[in-house]
N, C-alpha and C positions, 0 to 999 in steps of 0.2 A: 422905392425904398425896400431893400434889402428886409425881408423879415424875421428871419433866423439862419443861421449858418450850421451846417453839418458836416461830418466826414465823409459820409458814405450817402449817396442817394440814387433811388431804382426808378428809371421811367416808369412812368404811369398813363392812363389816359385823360390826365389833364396837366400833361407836360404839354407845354406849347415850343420852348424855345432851349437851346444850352447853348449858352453863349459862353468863350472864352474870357477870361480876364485876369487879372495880375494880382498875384496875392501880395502881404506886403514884403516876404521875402524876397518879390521878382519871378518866384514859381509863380507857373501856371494853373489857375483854379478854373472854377465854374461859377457864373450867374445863371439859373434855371430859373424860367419862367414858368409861373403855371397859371392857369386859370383867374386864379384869385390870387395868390401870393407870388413871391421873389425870394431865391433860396441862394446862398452861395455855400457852394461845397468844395471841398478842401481837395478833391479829383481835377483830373484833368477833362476835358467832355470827351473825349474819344475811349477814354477812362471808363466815364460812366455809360458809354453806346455799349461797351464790349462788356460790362459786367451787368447789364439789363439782357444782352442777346444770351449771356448764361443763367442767368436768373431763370429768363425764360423757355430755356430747353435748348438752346440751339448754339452757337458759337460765331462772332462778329464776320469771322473767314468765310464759315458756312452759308452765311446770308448773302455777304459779298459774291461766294460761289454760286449759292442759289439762281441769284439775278442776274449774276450774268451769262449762266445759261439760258436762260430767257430771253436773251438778246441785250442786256443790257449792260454795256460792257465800259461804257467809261463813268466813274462817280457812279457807281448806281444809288437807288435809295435801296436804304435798310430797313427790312422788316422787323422790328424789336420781338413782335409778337399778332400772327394775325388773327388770331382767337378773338385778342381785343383792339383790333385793327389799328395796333399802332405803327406808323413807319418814318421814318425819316429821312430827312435830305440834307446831304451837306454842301454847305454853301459854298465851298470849296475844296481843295486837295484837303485829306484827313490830315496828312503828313505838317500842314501848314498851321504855325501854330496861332493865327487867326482865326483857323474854322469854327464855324457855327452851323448849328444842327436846328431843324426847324420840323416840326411835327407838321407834315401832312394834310391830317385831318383840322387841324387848328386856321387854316391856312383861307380867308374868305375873298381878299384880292390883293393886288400886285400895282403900284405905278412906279413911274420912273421921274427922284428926284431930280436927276441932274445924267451926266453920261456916266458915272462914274457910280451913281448911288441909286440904290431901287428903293421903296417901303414896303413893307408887308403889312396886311392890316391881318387880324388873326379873329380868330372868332370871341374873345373876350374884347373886340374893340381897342386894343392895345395895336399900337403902330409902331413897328422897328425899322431903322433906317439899316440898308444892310449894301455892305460894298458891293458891289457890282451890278452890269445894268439891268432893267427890267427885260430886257427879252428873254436873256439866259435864265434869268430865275424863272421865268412862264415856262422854258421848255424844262427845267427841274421840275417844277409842280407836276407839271403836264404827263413825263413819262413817270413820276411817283403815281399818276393818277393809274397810268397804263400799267405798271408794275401791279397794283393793286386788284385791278380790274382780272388781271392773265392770273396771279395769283388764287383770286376767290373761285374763276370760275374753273382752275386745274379742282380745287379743293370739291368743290359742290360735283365734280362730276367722277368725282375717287370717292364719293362718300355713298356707302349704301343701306337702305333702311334697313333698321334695326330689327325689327321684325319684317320677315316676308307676309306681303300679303299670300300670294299662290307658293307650295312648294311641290316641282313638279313630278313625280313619282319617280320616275330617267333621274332623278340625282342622288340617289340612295350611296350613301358616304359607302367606303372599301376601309377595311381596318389598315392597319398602319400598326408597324412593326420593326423592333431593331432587330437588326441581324448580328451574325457574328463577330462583324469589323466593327460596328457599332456605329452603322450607319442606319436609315430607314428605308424600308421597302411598302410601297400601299400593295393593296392587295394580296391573293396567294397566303 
């Protein structure tokens, strides 16, 4: 049951699902799953992916870009925000206006009702029946997993402590200076 309706809504980390569905004009809206509740918003989901990837600093293209310079080049999953390790998968072509988006992390197992229909079970114990077969959705999960994985570990090894423990005398900073063009020169 639906528990309140909105206009506007920003993934969170207890989005679980944004499912497509039909408003009563025929436009296309959103059922968001969360955790605890069920929300329908008056956006589209692909709507609400791209105005979550600006929310949170980044832009829907740019994550898409991201990813798939990482090798992952068809559907990738989208990072919303990896701070708070949120990422999603789409169930199918964005373009399609079937698609459904499924949060990642929510995500606890996978069978195959029939050839045609998978389940998701999610980590609130909620079961979605979702078009297409359970193999494809394992390898969506599977390279969302990978994606995540190559992601954390570019971040953990670009990131350097905040204070140095040792600093070694050889690194004595050079001043830095504009020049006439009004560009910088170090040193001199």
């Amino acid at each position: 049951m639906v528990s309140e309706v909105v206009d506007n809504y920003m993934i969170n980390q207890k989005t679980i699902a944004i499912l497509p569905a039909d408003g009563s004009d025929g436009s296309l809206e959103s059922i968001v799953l969360e955790e605890d509740r069920q929300i329908r918003c008056k956006k589209r989901p692909l709507e609400i992916v791209r105005e979550s990837c600006v929310y949170f600093g980044s832009t829907y293209n740019g994550r898409k870009k991201s990813a798939r310079s990482m090798g992952f080049k068809s559907m990738p999953p989208v990072c919303i925000s990896s701070d708070l390790g949120i990422f999603l998968i789409a169930l199918m072509s964005e373009t399609h206006r079937g698609c459904a988006w499924i949060a990642h992390t929510h995500v606890i197992n996978w069978t195959e009702a029939d050839k045609q229909t998978a389940c998701i079970e999610f980590s609130n114990q909620q079961v979605l029946s979702v078009k297409g077969n359970a193999s494809s959705l394992g390898r969506k999960v599977m390279r969302a997993a990978q994606y995540r994985l190559t992601l954390s570990k570019r971040i953990a090894t670009s990131q350097t402590p905040m204070y140095p423990i040792a600093v070694r005398e050889t690194s004595k900073s050079q001043p830095v200076k504009i020049n006439a063009r009004g560009t910088y020169t170090v040193g001199a």
